[in-house]
Every structure is written in structure tokens, then in C-alpha cells.
Phi, psi and omega in degrees: 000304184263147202254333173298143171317291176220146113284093172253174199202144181216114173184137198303002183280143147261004175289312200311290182319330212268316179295289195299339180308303166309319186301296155337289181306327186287287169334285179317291199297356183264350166234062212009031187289322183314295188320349208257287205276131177285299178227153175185130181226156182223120141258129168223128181243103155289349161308312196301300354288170178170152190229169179192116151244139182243132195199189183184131193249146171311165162311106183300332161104128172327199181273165176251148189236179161316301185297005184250334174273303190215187192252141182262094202219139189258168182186077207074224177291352209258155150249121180255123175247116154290069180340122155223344159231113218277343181338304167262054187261352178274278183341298161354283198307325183269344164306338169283346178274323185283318175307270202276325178121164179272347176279353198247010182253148173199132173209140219273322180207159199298349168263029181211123140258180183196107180274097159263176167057031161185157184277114173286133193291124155000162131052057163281342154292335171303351210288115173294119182265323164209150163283082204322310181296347152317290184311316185308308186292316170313317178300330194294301198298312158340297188305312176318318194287327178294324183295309194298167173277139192329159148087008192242123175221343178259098205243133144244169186199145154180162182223210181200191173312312196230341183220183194194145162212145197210125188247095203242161162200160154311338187225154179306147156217136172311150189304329187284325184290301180324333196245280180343329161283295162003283212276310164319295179295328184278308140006284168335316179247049180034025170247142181255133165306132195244000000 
């Protein structure tokens, strides 16, 4: 399954470790994550209660522009974008919408749009459509809230450039603990919170 440096699932349990191991494993591939996360370790105490993941991701890879979903071509008053790649195209659609208005977008069949009555911008192929790392780090914290245990509803997460954390429990926990443990598991895989 993993593409990852190191993984680990830590819990006093070994039916628990081996079940979140599997859970985890499971998870990562339904949402293509394994190529992305490098290191990632899970602590689960249910006595506390608490799920803690910690990890660090490859390079998510940049942005996605206009000129990456399609080819751009004007043709009177019109701008025509020829889909060839359909993966972010509802996003598209909506960057396009927040830009030109929903009256001056139209689209006639799923390979095609066409921006009429308004003036397309300098570089408008350049235009950022989704930020794969944005995307990436949502999927993470998603996977983690699906992984973590029925009922740990009180999350804390963040992330950065290279790394994520994702803190789930049953009970409130003070900001000091949340981080002290944090920093103890990234510690575990031979990385400091950044």
C-alpha cells in the first residue's frame, strides 16, 4: 500500500493498532493520498480520549491555471475554452463566475465553455484556478476526520507547507496539552513543529 517513509499507528491496544493500521491504509488510497504523505504517525489513547495524527507531505505540486484545463481561443465578442481536462472544471466554473458574473458564462456542452459581453484580462490563462495544496491539505484533514473515532468531535488541525496535524477527542482540551502532545509525536518521526 505505502509509498510513504515511515507510518505508524501507536496504541495500547494491538487489535486497536492493527484496525487503525488497516483503517488508515484504506482511507490514504480511496483518496489518493499515499503518493503525497511522506511520514505520518497515529496516536490513539481511548482512555484520555484522543486520536492525534501527525505527518509531512512531498511537495503538493502548484497551481492549476486556466491553460491547464484548456486551450483558450477568442472568436468575435466570445472567449472559447476547450476542456481537455475535466477534473477541476466545477471549480472553474466558479472562478469563473466570481470574475465575469454568471450571465456572461455559458456552457454549451461539458467540453466547452464560452465567456461572452465582457473583456477577457491580460494573461488570463494564467489565472489560478485551484491551488493543489490547498486541495491536498483538505483531503488530509478530511481523511484524518474519517480515520479519527466515531464521537471525537472536538478537533483541533493545522497545517503548513510540509506538515499537518490533526487532534480529535471527546472533551475539550486545553491549547497546552493539544500542543504538547503534537510536538511529542512529531518528535516520534524525527521532525519539529514548524
Amino acid at each position: 500500500m505505502t509509498m510513504m517513509d515511515q507510518f505508524e499507528v501507536e496504541c495500547f491496544e494491538e487489535i486497536g493498532r492493527d484496525f487503525y493500521r488497516q483503517i488508515t491504509e484504506t482511507v490514504l488510497l480511496d483518496h489518493n493520498l499515499t503518493s503525497v504523505v511522506t511520514k505520518l504517525r497515529i496516536f490513539i489513547d481511548p482512555r484520555l480520549p484522543i486520536f492525534v495524527a501527525v505527518g509531512t507531505i512531498r511537495d503538493a505540486g502548484g497551481s492549476i491555471r486556466v491553460s491547464d484545463i484548456g486551450s483558450v481561443q477568442t472568436q468575435g465578442d466570445s472567449t472559447i475554452i476547450s476542456i481537455r481536462d475535466e477534473t477541476h472544471l466545477a471549480k472553474f466554473l466558479t472562478r469563473l463566475y466570481e470574475i465575469f458574473g454568471h450571465e456572461h458564462i455559458d456552457q454549451p456542452d461539458r467540453f466547452t465553455v464560452v465567456i461572452s459581453g465582457i473583456e477577457i484580462p491580460k494573461g488570463f490563462e494564467q489565472l489560478e484556478v485551484v491551488n493543489r495544496a490547498d486541495t491536498v491539505f483538505r483531503d488530509l484533514i478530511y481523511a484524518m476526520t474519517v480515520i479519527a473515532p466515531e464521537g471525537f468531535k472536538v478537533r483541533r488541525e493545522s497545517y503548513g507547507r510540509d506538515q499537518f496535524f490533526y487532534v480529535a477527542s471527546e472533551n475539550t482540551l486545553p491549547e497546552h496539552v493539544v500542543e504538547d502532545i503534537v510536538v511529542g509525536q512529531f518528535a516520534q518521526i524525527g521532525e519539529e513543529l514548524r
